[in-house]
Structure formats: C-alpha cells, structure tokens
N, C-alpha and C positions, 0 to 999 in steps of 0.2 A: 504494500500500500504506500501511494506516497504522500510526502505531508511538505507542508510548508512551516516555516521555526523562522519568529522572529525575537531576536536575545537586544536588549539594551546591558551593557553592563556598567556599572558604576560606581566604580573604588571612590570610599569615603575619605580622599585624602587631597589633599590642596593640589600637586601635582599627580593629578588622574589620567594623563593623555599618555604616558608610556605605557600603562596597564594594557589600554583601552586599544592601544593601537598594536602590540605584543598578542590578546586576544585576538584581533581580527586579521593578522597576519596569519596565526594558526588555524583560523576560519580556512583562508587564502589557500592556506599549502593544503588542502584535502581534495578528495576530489570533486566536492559536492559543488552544484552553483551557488555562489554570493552575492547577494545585490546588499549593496550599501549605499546608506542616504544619513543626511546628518545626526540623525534622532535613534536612529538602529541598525541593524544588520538582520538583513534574510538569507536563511541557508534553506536548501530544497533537496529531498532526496528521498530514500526509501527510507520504512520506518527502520526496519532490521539494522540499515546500514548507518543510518547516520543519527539515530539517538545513540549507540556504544560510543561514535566518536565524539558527539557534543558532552556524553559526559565523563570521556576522559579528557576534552577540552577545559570544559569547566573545572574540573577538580585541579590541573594545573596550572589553572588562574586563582584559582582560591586559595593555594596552597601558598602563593606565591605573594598574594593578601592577606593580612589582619582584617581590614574591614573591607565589606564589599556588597553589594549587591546588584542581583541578575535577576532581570521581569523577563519572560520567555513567554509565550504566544504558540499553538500549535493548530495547526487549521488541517484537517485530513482530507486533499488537495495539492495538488503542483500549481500554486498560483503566480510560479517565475513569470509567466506573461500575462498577464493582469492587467489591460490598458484601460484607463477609464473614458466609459462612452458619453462622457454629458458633456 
C-alpha cells in the first residue's frame, strides 16, 4: 500500500537549522520521493518500505537531540502529484 508522510521536525534549541537540514539530507539519500517546501517535508512510498526507514531516521535525529519534536501526517495514498485545480 502506498502512503504519503509529511514530518515537520523541530529541535527546541536556538540554532535549529543544522538538525533540520542533517534530517532532511537523510530524507534525500533514501530512495523514497521528497518534496520539500518551507513548512515541511513529504516523503512517498510503500508502507512496508518506508515506515522501517522513517523510523530509523527518526531515532537518529532524536538520538542526536535532547529536545525535539516531530508532527508526522500519514495519508494512505501516493499524493506526490497533487496539483491543485481551483
């Protein structure tokens, strides 16, 4: 089945942008499609395959943080191409 996964992540620490951009570099090197836009990151793929890796993504960002957090979205859909019609 496939799904669509959109993660905000947001380390509680005054300089947040190397976390945030270390996370979605690790996004980057998988094989999954990524669309990024300012506010979050979509990844797209099958369920099997790409929840094990989102959370051995995540546990390597958290590991890597004290504080943190991640709002995750899961839509059971390939909505990579999603064009709005209005």
């Amino acid at each position: 089945m496939k799904i669509s996964v959109e993660l905000t992540l947001m380390p509680l620490y005054t300089k947040f942008e190397d976390p945030i951009i270390d996370f979605i570099k690790a996004l980057r090197n998988s094989k999954f499609k990524v669309i990024e836009n300012p506010l979050s990151t979509q990844i797209y793929g099958e369920y099997h395959e790409l929840m094990p890796f989102l959370n051995n993504a995540i546990k390597t960002s958290f590991e890597t943080l004290e504080n943190v957090v991640l709002n995750m979205k899961i839509v059971k859909t390939d909505r990579s191409d999603y064009e709005p019609n209005f």
